[in-house]
SEMIKE-950847 format. One line per 2 residues: their letters; for each residue x, z, y of N, C-alpha, C, CB. Coordinates in nm, 3 decimals, padded with zeros to 5 digits, always signed. Glycine has a CB too. Layout:
<lumvos>
a) X Z Y X Z Y X Z Y X Z Y | ...;
</lumvos>
This chain:
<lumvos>
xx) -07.128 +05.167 +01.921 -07.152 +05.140 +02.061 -07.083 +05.013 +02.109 -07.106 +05.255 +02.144 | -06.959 +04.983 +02.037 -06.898 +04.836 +02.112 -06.916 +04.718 +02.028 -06.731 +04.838 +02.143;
xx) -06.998 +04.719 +01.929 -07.072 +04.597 +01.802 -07.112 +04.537 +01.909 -07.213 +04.636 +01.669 | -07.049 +04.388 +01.900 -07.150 +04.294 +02.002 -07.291 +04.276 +01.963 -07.099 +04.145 +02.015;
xx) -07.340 +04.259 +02.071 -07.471 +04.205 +02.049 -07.525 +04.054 +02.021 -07.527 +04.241 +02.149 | -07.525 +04.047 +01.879 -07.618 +03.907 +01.813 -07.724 +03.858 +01.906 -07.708 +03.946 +01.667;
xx) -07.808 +03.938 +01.955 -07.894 +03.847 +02.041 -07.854 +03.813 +02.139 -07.999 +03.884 +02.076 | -07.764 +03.882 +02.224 -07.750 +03.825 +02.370 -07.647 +03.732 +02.368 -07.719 +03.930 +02.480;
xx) -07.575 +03.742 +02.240 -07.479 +03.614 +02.241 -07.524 +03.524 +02.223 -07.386 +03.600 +02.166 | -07.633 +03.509 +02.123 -07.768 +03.394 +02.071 -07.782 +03.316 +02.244 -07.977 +03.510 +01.999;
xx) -07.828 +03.433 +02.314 -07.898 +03.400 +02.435 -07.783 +03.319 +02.486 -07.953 +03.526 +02.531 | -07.674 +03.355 +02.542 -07.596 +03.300 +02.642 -07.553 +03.152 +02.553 -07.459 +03.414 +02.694;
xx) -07.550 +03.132 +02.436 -07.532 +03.018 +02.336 -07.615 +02.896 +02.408 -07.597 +03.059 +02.172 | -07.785 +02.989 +02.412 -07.913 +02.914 +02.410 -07.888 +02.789 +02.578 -08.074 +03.064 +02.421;
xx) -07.834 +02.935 +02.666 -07.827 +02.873 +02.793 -07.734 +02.825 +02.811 -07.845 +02.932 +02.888 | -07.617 +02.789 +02.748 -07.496 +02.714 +02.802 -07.526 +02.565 +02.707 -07.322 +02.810 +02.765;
xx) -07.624 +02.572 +02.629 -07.685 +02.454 +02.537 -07.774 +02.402 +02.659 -07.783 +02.505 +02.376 | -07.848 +02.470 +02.715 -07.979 +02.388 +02.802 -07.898 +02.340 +02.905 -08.123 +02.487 +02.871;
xx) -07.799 +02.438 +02.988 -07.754 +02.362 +03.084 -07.653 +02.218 +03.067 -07.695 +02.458 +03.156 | -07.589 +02.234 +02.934 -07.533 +02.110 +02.869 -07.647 +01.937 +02.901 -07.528 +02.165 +02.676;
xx) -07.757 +02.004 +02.811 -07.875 +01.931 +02.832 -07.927 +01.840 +02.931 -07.946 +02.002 +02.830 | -07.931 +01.930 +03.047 -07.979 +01.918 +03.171 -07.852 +01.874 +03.253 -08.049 +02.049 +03.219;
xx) -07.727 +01.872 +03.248 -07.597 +01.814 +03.278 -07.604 +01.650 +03.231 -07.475 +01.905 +03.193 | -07.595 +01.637 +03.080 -07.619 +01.497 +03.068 -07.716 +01.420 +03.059 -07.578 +01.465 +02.997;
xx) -07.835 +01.476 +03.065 -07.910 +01.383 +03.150 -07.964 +01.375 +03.287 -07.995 +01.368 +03.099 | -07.936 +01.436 +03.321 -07.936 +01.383 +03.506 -07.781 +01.287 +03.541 -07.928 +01.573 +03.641;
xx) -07.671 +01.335 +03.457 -07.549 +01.218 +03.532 -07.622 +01.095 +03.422 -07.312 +01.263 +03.496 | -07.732 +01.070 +03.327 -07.745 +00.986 +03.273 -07.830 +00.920 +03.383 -07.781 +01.009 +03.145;
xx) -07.945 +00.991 +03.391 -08.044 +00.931 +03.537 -07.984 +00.888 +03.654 -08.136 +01.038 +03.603 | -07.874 +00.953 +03.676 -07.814 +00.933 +03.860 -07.736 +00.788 +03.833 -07.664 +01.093 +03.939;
xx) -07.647 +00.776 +03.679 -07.597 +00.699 +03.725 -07.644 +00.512 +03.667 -07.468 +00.760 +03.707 | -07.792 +00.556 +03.617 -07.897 +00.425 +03.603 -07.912 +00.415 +03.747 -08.057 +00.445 +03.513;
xx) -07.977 +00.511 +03.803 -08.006 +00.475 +03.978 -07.893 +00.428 +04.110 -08.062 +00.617 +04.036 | -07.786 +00.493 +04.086 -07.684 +00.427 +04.164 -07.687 +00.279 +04.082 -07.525 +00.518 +04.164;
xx) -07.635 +00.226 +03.997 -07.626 +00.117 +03.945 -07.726 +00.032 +03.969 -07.607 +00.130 +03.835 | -07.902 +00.085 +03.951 -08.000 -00.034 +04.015 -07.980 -00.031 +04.152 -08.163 -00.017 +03.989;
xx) -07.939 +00.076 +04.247 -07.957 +00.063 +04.391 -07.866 -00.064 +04.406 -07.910 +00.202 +04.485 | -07.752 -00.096 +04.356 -07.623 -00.174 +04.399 -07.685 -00.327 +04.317 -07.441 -00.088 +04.325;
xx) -07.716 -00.303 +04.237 -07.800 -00.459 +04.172 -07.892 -00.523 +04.242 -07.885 -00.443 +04.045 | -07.964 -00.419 +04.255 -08.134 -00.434 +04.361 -08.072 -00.508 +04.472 -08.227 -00.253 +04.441;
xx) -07.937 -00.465 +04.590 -07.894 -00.524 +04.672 -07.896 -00.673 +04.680 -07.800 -00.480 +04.676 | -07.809 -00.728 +04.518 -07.793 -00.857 +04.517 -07.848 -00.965 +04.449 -07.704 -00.865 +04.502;
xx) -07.929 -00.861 +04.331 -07.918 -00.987 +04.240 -08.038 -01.055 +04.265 -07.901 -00.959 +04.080 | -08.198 -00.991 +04.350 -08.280 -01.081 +04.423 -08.247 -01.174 +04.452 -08.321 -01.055 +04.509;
xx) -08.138 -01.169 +04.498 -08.133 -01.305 +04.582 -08.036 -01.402 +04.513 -08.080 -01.280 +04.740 | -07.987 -01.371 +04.404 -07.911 -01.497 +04.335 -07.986 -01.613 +04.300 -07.848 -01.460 +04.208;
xx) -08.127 -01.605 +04.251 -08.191 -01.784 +04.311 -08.208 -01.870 +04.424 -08.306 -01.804 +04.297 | -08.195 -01.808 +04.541 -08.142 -01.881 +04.632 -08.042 -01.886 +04.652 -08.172 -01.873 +04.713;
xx) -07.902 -01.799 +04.629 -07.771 -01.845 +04.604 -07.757 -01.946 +04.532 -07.700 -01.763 +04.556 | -07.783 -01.991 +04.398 -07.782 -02.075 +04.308 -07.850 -02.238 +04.352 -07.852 -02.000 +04.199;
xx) -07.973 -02.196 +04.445 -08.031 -02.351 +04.483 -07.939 -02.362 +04.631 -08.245 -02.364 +04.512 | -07.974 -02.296 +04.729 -07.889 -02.355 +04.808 -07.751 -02.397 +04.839 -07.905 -02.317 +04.863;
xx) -07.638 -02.277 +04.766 -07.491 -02.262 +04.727 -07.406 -02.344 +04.661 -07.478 -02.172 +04.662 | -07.461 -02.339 +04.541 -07.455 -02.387 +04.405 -07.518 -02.535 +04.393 -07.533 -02.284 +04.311;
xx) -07.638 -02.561 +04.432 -07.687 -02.703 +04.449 -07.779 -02.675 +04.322 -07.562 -02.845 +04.442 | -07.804 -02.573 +04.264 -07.866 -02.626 +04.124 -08.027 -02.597 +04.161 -07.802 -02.528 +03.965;
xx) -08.112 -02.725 +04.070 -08.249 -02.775 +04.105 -08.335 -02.678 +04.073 -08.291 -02.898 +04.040 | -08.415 -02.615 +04.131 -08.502 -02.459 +04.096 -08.546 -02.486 +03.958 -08.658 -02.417 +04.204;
xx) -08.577 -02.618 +03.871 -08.602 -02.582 +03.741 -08.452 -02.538 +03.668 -08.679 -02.709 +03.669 | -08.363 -02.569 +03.714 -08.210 -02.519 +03.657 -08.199 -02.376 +03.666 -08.079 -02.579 +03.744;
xx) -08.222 -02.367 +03.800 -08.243 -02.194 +03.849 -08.343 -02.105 +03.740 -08.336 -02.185 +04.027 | -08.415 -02.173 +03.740 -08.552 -02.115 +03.648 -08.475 -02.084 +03.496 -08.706 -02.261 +03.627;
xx) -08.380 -02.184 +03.468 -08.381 -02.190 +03.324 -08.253 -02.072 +03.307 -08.352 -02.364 +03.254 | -08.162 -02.096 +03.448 -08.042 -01.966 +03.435 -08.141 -01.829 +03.425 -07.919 -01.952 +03.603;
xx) -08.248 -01.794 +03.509 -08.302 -01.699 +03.476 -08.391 -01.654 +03.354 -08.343 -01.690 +03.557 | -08.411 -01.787 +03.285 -08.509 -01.780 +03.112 -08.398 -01.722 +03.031 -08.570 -01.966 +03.020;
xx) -08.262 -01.751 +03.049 -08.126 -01.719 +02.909 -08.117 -01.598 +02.977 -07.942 -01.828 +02.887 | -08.113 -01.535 +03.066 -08.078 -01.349 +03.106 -08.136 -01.291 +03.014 -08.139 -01.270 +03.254;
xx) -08.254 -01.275 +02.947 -08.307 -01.195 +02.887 -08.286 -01.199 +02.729 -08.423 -01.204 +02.929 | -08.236 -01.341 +02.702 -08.225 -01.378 +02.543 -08.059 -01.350 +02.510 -08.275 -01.565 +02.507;
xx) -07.994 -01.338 +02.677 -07.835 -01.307 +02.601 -07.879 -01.118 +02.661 -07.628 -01.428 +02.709 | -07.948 -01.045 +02.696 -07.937 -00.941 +02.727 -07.947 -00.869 +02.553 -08.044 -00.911 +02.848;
xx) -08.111 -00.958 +02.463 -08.160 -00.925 +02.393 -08.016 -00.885 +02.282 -08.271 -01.019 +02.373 | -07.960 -01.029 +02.303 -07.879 -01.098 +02.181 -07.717 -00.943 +02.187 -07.813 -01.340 +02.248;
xx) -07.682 -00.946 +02.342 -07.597 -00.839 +02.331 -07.642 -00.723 +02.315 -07.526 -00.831 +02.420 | -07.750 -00.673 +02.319 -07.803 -00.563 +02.255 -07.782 -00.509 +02.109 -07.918 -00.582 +02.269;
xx) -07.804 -00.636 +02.065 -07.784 -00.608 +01.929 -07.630 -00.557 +01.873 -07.824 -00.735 +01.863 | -07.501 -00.661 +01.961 -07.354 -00.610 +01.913 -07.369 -00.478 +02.016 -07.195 -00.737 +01.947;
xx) -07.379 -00.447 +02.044 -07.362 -00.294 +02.122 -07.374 -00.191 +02.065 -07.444 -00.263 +02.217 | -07.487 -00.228 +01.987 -07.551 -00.148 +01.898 -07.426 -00.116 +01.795 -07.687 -00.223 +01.833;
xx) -07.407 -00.217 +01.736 -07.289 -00.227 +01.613 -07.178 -00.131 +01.660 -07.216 -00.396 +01.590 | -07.161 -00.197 +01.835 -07.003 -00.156 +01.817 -07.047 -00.020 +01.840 -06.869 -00.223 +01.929;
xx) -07.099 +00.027 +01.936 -07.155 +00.176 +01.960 -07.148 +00.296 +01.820 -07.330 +00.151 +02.003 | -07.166 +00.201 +01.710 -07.161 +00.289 +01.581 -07.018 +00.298 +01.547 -07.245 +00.229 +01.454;
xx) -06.886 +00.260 +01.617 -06.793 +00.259 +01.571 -06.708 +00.353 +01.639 -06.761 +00.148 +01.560 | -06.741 +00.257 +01.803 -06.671 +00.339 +01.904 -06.747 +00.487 +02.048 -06.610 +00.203 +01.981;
xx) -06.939 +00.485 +01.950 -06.957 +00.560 +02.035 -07.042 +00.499 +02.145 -06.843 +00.603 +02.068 | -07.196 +00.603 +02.215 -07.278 +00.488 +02.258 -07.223 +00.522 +02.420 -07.473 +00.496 +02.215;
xx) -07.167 +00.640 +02.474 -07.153 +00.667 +02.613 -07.000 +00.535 +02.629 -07.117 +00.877 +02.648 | -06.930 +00.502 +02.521 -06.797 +00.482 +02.520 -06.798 +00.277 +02.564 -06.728 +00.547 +02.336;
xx) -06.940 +00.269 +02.439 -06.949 +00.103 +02.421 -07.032 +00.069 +02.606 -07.092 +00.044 +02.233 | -07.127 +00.199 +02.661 -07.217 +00.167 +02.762 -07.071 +00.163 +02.855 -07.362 +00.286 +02.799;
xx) -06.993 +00.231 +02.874 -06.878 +00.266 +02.979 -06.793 +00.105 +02.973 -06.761 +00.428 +02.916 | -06.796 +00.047 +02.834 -06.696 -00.054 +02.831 -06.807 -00.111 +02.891 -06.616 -00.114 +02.699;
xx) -06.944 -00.186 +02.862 -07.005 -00.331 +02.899 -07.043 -00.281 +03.061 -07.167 -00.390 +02.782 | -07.054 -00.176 +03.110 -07.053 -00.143 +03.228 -06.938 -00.180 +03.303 -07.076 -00.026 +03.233;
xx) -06.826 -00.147 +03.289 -06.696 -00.206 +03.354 -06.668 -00.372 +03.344 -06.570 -00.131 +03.281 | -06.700 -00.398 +03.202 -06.693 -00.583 +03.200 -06.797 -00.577 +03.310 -06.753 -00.695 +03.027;
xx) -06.908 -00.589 +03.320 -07.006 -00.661 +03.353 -06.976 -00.612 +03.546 -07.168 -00.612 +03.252 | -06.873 -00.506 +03.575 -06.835 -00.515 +03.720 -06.754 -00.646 +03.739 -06.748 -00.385 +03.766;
xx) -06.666 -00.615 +03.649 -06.545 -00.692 +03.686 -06.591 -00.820 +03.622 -06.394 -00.631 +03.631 | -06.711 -00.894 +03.670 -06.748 -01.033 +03.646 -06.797 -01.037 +03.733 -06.813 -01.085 +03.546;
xx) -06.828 -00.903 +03.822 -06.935 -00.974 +03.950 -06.817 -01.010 +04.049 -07.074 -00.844 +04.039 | -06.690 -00.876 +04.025 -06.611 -00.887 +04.104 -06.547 -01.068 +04.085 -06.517 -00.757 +04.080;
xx) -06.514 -01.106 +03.952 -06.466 -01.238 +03.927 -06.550 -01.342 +04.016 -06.478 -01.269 +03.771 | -06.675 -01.337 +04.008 -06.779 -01.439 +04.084 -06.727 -01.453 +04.158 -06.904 -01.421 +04.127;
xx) -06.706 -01.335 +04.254 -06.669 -01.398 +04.467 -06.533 -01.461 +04.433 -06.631 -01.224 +04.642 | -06.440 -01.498 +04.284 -06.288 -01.577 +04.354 -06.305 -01.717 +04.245 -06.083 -01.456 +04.321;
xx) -06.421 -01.677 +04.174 -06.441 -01.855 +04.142 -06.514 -01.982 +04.213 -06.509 -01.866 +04.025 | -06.412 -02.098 +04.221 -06.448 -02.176 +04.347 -06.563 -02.266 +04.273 -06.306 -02.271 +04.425;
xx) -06.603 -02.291 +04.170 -06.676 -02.389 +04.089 -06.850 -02.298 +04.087 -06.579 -02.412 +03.905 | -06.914 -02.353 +04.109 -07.058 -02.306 +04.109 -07.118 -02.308 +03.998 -07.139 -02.372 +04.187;
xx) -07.046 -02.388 +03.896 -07.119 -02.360 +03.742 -07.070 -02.220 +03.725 -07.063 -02.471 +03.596 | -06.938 -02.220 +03.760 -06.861 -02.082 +03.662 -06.904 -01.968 +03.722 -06.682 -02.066 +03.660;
xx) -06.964 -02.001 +03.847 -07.052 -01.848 +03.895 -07.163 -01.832 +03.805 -07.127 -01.847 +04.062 | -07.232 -01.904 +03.750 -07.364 -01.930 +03.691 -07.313 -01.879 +03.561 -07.429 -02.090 +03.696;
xx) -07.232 -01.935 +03.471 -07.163 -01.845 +03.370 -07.120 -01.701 +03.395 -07.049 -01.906 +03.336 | -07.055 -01.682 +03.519 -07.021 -01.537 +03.484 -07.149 -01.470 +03.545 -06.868 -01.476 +03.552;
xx) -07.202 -01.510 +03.629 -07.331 -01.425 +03.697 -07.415 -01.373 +03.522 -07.466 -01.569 +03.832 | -07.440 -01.529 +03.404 -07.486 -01.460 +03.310 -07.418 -01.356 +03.200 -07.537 -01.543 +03.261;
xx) -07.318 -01.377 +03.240 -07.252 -01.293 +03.143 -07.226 -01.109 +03.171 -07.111 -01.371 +03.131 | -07.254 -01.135 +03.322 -07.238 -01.027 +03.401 -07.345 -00.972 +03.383 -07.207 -01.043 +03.529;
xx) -07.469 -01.027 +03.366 -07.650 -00.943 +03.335 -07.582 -00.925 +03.240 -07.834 -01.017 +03.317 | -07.584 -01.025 +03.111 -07.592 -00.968 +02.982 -07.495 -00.846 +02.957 -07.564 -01.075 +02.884;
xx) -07.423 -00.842 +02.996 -07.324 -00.687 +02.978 -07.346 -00.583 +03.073 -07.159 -00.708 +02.996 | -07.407 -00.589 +03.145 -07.485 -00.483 +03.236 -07.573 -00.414 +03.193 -07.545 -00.526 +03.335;
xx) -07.681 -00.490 +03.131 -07.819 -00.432 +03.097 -07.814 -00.436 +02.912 -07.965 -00.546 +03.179 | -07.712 -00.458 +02.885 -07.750 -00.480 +02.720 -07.747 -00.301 +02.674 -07.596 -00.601 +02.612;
xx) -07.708 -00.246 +02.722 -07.635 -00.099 +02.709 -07.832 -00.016 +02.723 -07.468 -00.051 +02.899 | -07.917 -00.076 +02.791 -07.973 +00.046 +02.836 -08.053 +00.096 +02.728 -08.052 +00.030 +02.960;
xx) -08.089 +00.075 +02.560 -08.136 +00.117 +02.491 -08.017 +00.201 +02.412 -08.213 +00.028 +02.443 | -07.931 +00.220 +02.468 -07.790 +00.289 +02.441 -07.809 +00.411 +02.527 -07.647 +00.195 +02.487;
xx) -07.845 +00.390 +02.628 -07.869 +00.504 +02.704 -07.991 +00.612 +02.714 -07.857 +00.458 +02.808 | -08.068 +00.499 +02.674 -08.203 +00.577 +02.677 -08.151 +00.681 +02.504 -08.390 +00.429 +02.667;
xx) -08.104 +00.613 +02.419 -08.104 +00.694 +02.320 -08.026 +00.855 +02.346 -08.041 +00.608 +02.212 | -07.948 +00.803 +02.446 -07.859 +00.958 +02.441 -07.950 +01.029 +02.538 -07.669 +00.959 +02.505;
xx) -08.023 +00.978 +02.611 -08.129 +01.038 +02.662 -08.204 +01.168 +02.634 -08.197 +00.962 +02.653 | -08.228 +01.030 +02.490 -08.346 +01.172 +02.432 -08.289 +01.253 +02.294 -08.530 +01.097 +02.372;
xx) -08.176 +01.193 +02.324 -08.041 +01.303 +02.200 -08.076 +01.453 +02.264 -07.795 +01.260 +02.236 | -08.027 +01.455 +02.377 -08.018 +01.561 +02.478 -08.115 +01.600 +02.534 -07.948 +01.539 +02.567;
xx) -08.225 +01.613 +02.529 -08.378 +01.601 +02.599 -08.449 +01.675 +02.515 -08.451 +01.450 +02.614 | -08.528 +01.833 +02.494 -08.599 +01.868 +02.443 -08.708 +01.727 +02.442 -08.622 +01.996 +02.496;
xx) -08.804 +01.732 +02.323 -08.902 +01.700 +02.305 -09.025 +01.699 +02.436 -08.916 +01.770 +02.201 | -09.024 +01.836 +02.458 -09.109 +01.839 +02.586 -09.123 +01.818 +02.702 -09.131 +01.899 +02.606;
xx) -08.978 +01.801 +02.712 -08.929 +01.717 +02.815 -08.936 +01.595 +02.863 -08.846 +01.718 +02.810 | -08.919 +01.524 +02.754 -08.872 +01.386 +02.727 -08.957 +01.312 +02.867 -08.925 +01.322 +02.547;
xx) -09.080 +01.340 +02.842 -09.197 +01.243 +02.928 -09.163 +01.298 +03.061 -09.385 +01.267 +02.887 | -09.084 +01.425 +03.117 -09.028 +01.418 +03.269 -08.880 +01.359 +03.305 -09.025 +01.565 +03.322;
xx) -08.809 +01.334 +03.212 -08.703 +01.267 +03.242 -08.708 +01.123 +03.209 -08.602 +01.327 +03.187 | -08.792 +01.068 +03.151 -08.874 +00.916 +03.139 -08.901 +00.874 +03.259 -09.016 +00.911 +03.063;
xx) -08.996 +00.992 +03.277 -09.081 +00.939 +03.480 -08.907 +00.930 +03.563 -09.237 +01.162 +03.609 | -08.843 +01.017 +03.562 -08.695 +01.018 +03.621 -08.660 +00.883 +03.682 -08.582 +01.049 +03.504;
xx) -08.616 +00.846 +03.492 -08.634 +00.720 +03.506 -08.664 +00.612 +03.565 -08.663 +00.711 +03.471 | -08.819 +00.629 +03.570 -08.927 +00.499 +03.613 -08.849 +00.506 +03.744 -09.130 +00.523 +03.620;
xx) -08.781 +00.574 +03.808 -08.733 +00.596 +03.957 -08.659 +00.452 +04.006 -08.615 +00.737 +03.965 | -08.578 +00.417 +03.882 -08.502 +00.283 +03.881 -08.572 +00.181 +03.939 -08.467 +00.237 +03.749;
xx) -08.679 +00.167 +03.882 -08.763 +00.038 +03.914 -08.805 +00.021 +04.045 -08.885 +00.030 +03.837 | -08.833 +00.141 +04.074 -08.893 +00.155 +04.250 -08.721 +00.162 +04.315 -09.022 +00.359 +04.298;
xx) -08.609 +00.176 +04.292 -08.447 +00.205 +04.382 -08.445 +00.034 +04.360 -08.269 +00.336 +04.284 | -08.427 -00.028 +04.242 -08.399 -00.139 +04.258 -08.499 -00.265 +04.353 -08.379 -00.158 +04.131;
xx) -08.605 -00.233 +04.365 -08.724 -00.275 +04.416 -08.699 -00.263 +04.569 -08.846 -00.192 +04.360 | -08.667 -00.154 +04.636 -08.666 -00.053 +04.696 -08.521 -00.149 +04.770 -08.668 +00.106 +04.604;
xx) -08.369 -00.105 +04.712 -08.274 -00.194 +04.744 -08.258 -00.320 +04.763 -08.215 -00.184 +04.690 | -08.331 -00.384 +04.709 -08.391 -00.546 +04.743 -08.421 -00.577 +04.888 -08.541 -00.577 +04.666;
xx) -08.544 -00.480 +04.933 -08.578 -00.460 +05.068 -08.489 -00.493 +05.122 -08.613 -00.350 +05.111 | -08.364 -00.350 +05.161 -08.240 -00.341 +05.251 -08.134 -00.437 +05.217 -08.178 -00.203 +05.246;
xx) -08.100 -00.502 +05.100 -08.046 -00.641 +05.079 -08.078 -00.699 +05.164 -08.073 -00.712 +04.976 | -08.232 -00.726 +05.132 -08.302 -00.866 +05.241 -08.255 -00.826 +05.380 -08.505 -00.882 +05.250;
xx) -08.284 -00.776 +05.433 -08.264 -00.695 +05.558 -08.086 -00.710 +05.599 -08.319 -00.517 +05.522 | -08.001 -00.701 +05.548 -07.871 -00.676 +05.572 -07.834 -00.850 +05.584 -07.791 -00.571 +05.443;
xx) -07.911 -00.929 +05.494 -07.844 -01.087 +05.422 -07.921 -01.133 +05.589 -07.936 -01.185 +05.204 | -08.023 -01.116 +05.642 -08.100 -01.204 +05.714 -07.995 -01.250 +05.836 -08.245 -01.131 +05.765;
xx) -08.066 -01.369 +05.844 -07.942 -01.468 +05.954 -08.012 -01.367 +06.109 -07.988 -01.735 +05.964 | -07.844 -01.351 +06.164 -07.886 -01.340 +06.323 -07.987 -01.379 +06.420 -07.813 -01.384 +06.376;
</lumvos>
């Protein structure tokens, strides 16, 4: 009469596994979306920071925005590396904190190139992480799932889109 029961321990196993599941990926989703809401704010508008601020000629502007994607690509790749050493929540947590504390650096450098340097250095360690994330994603993500916490996802694109708006709106002259 007091032999535990194999199945219902199975069971309570099963559900403290799903809610695990469903724990890390929603703080994985919430905290892609807080992070585009706060980007979306500013980083629209760093080509006109850059031409009017900065002085640099919209094909300059153009070309700071052509290297975002080739140093995003390029740090993708060491992330990857280090992630295999130190861990992918651990390497996303480090290039997440650099890549604050460069935006924070921007507002106390007085030179307008060195904003332009750290502004890129600040994408590239921001966004190099997110195929880091998506992987733990779907670590944790039944199979059948996967394609509703994807759409989750897609949520980013419309918050950052979305935060741009109320940027514009907050930046506009009196």
């Amino acid at each position: 009469l007091l032999a535990p029961d194999a199945a219902a321990d199975a069971g309570l196993a099963a559900d403290a596994a799903r809610r695990r599941e469903v724990r890390i990926a929603a703080t994985v989703c919430c905290a892609d979306v807080v992070s585009m809401l706060g980007s979306g704010m500013t980083i629209k508008f760093f080509p006109l920071f850059f031409w009017k601020e900065v002085g640099l000629t919209p094909i300059e502007v153009q070309a700071v925005f052509a290297l975002a994607p080739a140093g995003i690509a390029a740090l993708a790749q060491v992330a990857q590396r280090v992630s295999k050493k130190f861990g992918r929540i651990q390497t996303t947590l480090a290039t997440k904190l650099c890549g604050i504390a460069l935006l924070v650096s921007m507002t106390r450098a007085g030179d307008g190139y060195a904003v332009v340097v750290l502004y890129l250095l600040r994408t590239w360690l921001m966004n190099c992480s997110q195929g880091l994330t998506r992987s733990v994603l779907n670590d944790y993500v039944r199979k059948a799932e996967r394609a509703r916490w994807n759409a989750a996802e897609s949520i980013n694109l419309f918050s950052w889109s979305g935060s741009a708006v109320l940027g514009g709106y907050l930046a506009r002259p009196p």
